[in-house]
ZAMARGU-4260 file (C-alpha; in steps of 0.2 Angstrom, whole numbers, plus 5000, padded with zeros to 4 digits):
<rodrens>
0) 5015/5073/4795 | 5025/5058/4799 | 5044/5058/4794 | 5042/5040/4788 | 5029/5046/4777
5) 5036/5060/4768 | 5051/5047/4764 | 5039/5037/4757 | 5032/5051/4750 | 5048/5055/4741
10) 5053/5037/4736 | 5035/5032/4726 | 5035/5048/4717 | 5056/5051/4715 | 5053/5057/4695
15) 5037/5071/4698 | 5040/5082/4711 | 5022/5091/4709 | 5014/5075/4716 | 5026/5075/4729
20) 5022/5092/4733 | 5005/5085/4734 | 5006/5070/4742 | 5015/5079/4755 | 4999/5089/4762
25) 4992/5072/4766 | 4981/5076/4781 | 4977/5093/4779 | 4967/5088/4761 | 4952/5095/4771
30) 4959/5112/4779 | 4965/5117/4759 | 4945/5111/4753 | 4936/5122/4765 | 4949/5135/4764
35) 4947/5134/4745 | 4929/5138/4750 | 4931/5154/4760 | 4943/5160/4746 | 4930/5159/4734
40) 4919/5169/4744 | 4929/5180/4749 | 4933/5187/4731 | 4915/5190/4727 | 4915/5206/4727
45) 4929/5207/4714 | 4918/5198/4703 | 4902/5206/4705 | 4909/5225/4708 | 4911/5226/4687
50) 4895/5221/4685 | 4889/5235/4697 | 4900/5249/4691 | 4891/5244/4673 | 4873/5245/4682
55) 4879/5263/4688 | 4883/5269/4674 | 4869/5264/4663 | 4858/5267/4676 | 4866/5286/4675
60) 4865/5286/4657 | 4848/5282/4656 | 4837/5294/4664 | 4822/5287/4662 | 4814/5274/4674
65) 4822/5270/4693 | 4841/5275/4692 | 4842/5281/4707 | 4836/5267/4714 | 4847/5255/4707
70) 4862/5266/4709 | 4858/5263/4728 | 4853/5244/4728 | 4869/5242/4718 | 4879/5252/4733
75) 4872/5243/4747 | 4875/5225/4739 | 4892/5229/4736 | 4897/5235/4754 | 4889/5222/4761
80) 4901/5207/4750 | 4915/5218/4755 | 4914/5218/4773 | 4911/5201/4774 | 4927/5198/4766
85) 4936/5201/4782 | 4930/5188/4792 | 4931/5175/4777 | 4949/5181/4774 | 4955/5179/4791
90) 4948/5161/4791 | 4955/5157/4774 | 4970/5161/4777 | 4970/5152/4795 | 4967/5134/4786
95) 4977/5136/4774 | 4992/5144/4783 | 4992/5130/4795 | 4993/5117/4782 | 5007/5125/4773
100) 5017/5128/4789 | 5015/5112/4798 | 5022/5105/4780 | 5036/5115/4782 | 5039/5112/4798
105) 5037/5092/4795 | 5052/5092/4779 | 5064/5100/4793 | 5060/5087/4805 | 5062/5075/4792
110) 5078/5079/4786 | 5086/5082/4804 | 5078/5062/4807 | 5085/5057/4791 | 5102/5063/4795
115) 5101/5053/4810 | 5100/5039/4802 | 5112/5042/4787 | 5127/5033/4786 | 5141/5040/4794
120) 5153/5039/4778 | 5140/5046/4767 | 5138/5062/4782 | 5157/5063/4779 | 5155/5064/4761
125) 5142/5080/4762 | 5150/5098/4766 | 5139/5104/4781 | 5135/5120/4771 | 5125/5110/4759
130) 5117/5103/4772 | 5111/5118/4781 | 5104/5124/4763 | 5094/5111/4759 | 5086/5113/4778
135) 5084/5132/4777 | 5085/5138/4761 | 5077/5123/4752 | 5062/5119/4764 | 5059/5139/4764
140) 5057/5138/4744 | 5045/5124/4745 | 5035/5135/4757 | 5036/5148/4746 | 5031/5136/4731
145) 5016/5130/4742 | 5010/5147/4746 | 5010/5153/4727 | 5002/5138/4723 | 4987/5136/4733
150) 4984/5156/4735 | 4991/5162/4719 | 4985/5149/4708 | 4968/5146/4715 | 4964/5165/4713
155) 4970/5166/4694 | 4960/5148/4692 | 4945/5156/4701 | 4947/5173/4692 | 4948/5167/4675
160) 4933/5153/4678 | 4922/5166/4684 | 4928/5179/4672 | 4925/5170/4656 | 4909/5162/4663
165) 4901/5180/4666 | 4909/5184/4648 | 4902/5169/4640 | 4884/5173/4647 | 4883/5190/4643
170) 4892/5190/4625 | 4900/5174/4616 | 4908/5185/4603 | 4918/5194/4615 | 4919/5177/4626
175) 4929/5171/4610 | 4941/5187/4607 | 4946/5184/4627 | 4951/5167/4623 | 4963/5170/4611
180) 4977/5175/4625 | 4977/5158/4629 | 4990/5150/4615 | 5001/5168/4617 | 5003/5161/4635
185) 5004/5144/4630 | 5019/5151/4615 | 5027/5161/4630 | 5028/5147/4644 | 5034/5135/4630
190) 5049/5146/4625 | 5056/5151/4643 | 5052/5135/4653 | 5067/5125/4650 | 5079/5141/4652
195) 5071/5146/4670 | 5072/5127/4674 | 5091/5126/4672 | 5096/5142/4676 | 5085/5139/4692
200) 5097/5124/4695 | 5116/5132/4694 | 5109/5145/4703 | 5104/5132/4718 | 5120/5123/4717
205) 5132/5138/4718 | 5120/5142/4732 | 5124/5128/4739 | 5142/5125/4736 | 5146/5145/4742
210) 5135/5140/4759 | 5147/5125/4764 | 5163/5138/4757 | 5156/5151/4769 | 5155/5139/4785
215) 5174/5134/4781 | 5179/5150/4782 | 5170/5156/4798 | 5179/5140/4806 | 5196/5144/4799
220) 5196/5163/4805 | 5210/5160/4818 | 5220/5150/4808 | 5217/5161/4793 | 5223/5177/4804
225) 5237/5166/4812 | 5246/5166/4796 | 5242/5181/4790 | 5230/5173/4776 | 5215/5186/4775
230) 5216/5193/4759 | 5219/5174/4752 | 5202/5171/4760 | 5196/5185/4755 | 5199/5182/4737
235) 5193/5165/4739 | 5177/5170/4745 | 5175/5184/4731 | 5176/5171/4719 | 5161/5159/4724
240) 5151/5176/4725 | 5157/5183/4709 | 5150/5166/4702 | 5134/5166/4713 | 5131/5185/4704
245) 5134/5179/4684 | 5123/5163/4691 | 5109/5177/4698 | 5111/5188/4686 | 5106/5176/4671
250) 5093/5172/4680 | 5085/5188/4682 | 5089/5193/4664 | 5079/5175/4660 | 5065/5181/4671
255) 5063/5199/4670 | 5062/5195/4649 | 5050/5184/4653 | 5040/5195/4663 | 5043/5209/4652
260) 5037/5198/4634 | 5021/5191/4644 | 5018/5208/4649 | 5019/5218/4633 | 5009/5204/4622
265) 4994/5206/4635 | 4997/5225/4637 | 4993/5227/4617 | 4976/5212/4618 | 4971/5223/4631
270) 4970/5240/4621 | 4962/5229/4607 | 4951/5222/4619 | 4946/5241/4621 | 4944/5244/4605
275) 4934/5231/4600 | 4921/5232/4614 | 4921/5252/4609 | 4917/5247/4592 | 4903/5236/4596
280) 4897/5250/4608 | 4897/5261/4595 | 4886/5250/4583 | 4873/5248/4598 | 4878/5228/4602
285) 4884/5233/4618 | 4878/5246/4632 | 4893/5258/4638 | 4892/5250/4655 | 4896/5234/4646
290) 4911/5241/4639 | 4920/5245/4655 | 4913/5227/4664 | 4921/5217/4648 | 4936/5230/4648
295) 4937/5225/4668 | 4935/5208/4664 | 4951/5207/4652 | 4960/5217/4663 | 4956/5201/4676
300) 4960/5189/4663 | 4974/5197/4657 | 4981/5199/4676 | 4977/5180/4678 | 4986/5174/4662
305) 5002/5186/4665 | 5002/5181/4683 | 5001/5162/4681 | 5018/5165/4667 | 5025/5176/4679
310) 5023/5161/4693 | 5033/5150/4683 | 5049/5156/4689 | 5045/5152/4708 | 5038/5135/4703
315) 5053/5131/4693 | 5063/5135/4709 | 5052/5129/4722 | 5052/5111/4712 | 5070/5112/4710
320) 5070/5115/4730 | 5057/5098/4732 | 5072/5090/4722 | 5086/5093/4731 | 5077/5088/4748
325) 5074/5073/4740 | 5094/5071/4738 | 5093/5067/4756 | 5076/5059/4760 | 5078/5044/4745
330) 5098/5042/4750 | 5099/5024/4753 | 5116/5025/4764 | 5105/5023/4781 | 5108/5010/4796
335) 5096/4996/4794 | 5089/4992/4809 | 5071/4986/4803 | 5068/4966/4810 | 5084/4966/4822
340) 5085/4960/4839 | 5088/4973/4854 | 5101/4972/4866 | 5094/4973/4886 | 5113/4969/4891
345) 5128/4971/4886 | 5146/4960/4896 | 5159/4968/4884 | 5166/4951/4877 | 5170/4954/4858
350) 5178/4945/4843 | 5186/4955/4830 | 5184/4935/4817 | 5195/4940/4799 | 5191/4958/4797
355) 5192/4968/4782 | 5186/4984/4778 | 5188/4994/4760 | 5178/5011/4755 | 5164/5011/4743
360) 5169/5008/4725 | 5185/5006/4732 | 5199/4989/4728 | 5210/4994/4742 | 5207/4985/4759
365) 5210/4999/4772 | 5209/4985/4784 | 5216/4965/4780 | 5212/4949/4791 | 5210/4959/4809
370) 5208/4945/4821 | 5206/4949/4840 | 5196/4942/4854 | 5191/4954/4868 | 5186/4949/4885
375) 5175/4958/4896 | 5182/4971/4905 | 5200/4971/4897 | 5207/4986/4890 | 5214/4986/4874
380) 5223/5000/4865 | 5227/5001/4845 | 5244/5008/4842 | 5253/5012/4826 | 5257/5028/4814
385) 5244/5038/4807 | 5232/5030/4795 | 5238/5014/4798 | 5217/5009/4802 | 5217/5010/4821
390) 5200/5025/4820 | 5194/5013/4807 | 5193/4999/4818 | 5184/5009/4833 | 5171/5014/4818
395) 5169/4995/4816 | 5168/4995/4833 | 5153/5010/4837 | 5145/5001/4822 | 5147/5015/4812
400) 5153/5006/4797 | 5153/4988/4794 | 5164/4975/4788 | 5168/4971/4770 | 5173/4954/4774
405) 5172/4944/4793 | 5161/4946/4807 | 5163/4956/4824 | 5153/4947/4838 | 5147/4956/4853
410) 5142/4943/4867 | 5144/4930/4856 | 5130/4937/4845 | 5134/4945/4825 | 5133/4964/4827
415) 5123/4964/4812 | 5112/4955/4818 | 5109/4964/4830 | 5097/4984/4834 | 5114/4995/4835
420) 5105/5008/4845 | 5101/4997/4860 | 5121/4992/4859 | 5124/5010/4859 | 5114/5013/4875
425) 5130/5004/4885 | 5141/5012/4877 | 5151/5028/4879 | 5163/5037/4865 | 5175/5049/4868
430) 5182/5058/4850 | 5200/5064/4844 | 5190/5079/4841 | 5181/5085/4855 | 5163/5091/4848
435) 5152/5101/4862 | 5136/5113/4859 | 5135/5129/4862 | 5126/5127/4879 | 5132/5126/4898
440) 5144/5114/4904 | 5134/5104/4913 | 5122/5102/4898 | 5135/5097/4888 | 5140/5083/4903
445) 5121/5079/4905 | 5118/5076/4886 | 5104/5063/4883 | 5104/5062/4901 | 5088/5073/4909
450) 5088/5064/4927 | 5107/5065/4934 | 5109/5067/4954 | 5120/5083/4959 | 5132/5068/4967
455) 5133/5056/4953 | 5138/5073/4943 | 5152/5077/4956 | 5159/5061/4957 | 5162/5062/4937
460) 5169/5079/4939 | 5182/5074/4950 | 5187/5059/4940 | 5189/5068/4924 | 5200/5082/4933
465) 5186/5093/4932 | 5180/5099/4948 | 5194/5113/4953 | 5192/5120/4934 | 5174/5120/4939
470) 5175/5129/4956 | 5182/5142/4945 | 5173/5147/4936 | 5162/5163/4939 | 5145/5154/4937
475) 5149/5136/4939 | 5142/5122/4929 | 5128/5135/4921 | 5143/5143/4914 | 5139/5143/4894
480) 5156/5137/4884 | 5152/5145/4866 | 5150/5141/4852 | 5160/5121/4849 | 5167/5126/4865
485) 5178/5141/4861 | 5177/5147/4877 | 5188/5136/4886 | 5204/5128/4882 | 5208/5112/4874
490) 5212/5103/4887 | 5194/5107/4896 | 5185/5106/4883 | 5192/5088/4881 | 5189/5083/4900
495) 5171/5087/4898 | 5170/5077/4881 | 5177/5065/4894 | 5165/5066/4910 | 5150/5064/4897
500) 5157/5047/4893 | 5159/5045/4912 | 5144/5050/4917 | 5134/5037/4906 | 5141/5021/4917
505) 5143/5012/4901 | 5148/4995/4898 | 5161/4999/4882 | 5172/5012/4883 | 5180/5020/4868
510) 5194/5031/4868 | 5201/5038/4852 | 5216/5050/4857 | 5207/5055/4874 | 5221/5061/4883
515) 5229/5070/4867 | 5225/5088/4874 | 5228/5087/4890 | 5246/5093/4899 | 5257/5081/4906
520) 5248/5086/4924 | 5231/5083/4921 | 5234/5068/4909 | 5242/5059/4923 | 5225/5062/4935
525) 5217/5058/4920 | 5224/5042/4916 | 5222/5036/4935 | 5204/5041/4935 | 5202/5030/4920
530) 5208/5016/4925 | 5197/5014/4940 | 5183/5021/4931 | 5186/5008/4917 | 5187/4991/4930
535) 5175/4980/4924 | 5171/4988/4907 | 5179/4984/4890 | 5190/4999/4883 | 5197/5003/4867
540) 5209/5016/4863 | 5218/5021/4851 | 5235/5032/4859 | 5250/5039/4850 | 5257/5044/4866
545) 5263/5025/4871 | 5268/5031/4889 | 5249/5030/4892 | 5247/5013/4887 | 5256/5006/4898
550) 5242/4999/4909 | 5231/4993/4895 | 5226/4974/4896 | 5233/4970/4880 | 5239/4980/4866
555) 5237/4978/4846 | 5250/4985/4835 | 5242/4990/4816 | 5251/4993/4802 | 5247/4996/4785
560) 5229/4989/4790 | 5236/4974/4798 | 5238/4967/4817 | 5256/4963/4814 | 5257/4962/4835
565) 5247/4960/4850 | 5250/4956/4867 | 5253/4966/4884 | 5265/4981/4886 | 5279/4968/4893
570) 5278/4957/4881 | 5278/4967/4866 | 5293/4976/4872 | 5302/4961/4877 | 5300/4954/4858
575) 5309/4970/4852 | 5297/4972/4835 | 5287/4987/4829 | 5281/4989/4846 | 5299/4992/4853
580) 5302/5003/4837 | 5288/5015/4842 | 5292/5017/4858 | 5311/5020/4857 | 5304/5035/4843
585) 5297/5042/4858 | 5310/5042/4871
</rodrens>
């Protein structure tokens, strides 16, 4: 299925998540029909084989007439409906198997899609952990929810139809006893729906708040052991699962009472069912045979009946589960970039016109009246203390977040306006914090990049200080990094993050802190390779170290959200203000 359909999906049917579970095996509508079809064949034989042991045994009670031949005929009809149950099985369960898997399949892709397009402040806002949940954990409960639905409800569906049909045909009065389970089932579901439903839910969001705990913890193992902190996290840890056990264990108690109350009521109709087929037996109303194909029969119903109460605990879950997918498939913080214009080339002349940027439900302007203009291939670095604005301003700039008041053009041209996707094919980003996959280096370098010539990747090397570090190694470029890089030090793993940007030969450069891991050494190779490399191509940086500055075009000086300066290194130094301030701090 198409992950603009499940979207839309979600969006049309955001308040009943059983028509979304529906609507979401669009497309394989006919693979569930025929497998329907072979399902209900292949449970002949647990229809018909009460019917048969009650022609056996009358027939064996009955010595008169042709018993024996009807014991036979009887044996040879039911071996023949139970063998062709394996080949209808194995089909069955084919079709339908598919349908529910290629769903599964389809939510993950949807969600990994839908997190692509997300909004980068929302992504900040949601702790990985939950994330991962809802991808594995969530999407595996909805398969679960599909399965029991389509197998497990279709066979107590078909199993009370066919029951009470056979019933009906052979003996109203008994026909009428059986349905008297029906409101004890209807009483039972009633009185423990609501309780399963929101127990169901704490249960999924301790879940879900002890998975993202989980993740933090894992990442702070060094630091954690650094200080001596293992028995703090420890502790903290114990907590969340203390909570997910009193979560999980209220919610067994609700289900395993509800199992156990469904169960005992349909436990006691059965023995009277017993006794009240005996009793017409006894007055001759019934043949023995009959009493143990009706007593078989209510021992169907009553299986069906206790099965569909006891399946209410994984629907309520596995709806729950179709819920919180729907968290992140209807959340309306996505880039927009329906009905805008593509990009086929980008010069690098920008103007920042009266910016100003505040958070979401925010009255405090993290950014006031930034006004800049940026010519192609000029370099321009952001300067100022922490939190000032300056990685707010290269998020403006990546288009990652847009203004709240004023208008950034790139080429003359509104970036709103404008496809941010085709812009960010030109354009080449190197973090504070370098983020690598667990994979080889050069597959880290190469990243988007299938078709790179073995010269094209040396030349980067070498630029980013790389090559030597390379030749090094035991196996070279294949050599696999670990996971977010742990293998290597900071300083490496920075100059890769660095020769990816490289290796793109893009047209805007950013650089938040590029430099910030690197030794004296390296940073000075570093800084000469960049500034060849960045001939040409407009730069932004943001540097706390104003030594590496020094060559920039022109450089902005932000404080408390303001340009309160901007010219070249000379100048700035020469009007002794803030700039000069910062940089004597340093000396």
């Amino acid at each position: 299925m198409k992950d603009s359909l499940v979207q839309e999906i979600y969006q049309k049917n955001q308040k009943n998540s059983f028509k979304i579970l529906i609507g979401l095996y669009k497309g394989n509508y006919v693979r569930i029909f025929y497998s329907a079809i072979l399902f209900f064949i292949k449970h002949i034989p647990a229809w018909v084989m009460p019917i048969a042991i009650a022609n056996v045994i009358n027939a064996a009670t009955n010595t008169s007439g042709d018993g024996i031949r009807t014991i036979y005929l009887n044996a040879i009809v039911m071996i023949i409906l139970v063998l062709q149950n394996i080949l209808t099985n194995y089909y069955h369960t084919k079709l339908h198997s598919y349908a529910i898997r290629s769903v599964e399949s389809g939510l993950r892709a949807s969600l990994i899609k839908k997190l692509q397009e997300l909004s980068i402040p929302y992504q900040k806002e949601i702790q990985s952990g939950r994330l991962q949940s809802k991808i594995m954990r969530d999407v595996e409960a909805v398969q679960t929810l599909s399965s029991q639905v389509f197998v497990s409800s279709l066979n107590i569906f078909v199993n009370l139809i066919v029951a009470l049909g056979i019933t009906l045909y052979n003996s109203p009065i008994v026909f009428f006893f059986f349905l008297l389970t029906v409101p004890i089932a209807a009483l039972i579901i009633v009185i423990f729906r609501k309780k399963i439903k929101v127990s169901n839910s704490e249960f999924r969001q301790e879940m879900e708040e002890t998975s993202a705990r989980v993740i933090e913890m894992i990442e702070l193992v060094p630091i954690a052991r650094a200080h001596a902190l293992e028995k703090q996290e420890v502790r903290r840890l114990n907590h969340r699962f203390q909570q997910i056990l009193l979560k999980g264990f209220h919610l067994d108690i609700i289900q395993s009472l509800f199992g156990s109350v469904s169960w005992a009521s349909f436990q006691i109709f059965q023995i009277i069912c017993l006794v009240f087929t005996g009793i017409l037996a006894f007055k001759g109303s019934i043949t023995p045979g009959e009493v143990v194909m009706y007593q078989t029969y209510f021992t169907t119903v009553v299986n069906s009946v206790s099965s569909m109460i006891t399946l209410i605990p994984t629907i309520a879950k596995g709806l729950e589960s179709v819920n919180s997918i729907g968290e992140i498939l209807t959340a309306g913080e996505v880039e927009n970039h329906e009905n805008k214009s593509e990009v086929k080339q980008v010069n690098g002349n920008f103007s920042l016109q009266h910016i100003s940027y505040r958070y979401p439900d925010s009255h405090q302007d993290i950014l006031e009246d930034i006004h800049l203009e940026v010519k192609q291939g000029e370099t321009i670095a952001f300067v100022g203390e922490s939190g000032s604005g300056k990685s707010t301003i290269l998020n403006l700039l990546i288009g990652f977040i847009q203004p709240t008041e004023g208008n950034i053009l790139l080429d003359g041209i509104d970036m709103n306006s404008i496809d941010l996707r085709s812009y960010r094919h030109h354009l080449a980003v190197v973090p504070q914090t370098t983020i690598l996959f667990s994979g080889t280096i050069q597959q880290n370098i190469t990243y988007g990049m299938p078709s790179v010539s073995t010269e094209e990747l040396k030349q980067v090397l070498m630029a980013a200080n790389l090559w030597d570090v390379i030749q090094k190694l035991p196996n070279g470029l294949q050599t696999r990094i670990g996971e977010h890089g742990d293998k290597l030090s900071g300083g490496q793993r920075q100059r890769i993050s660095i020769a990816r940007a490289l290796i793109r030969n893009p047209k805007v450069i950013i650089l938040d802190e590029a430099t910030s891991a690197l030794d004296s050494h390296s940073e000075k190779k570093i800084q000469e390779a960049l500034h060849t490399l960045c001939k040409g191509r407009t730069t932004f940086m943001v540097a706390h170290r104003l030594s590496t500055i020094r060559n920039a075009d022109k450089i902005a000086v932000i404080e408390n959200g303001k340009c309160v300066e901007f010219g070249t290194y000379d100048e700035l130094m020469s009007k002794k203000g803030k700039f000069f301030d910062l940089k004597q701090l340093q000396i």
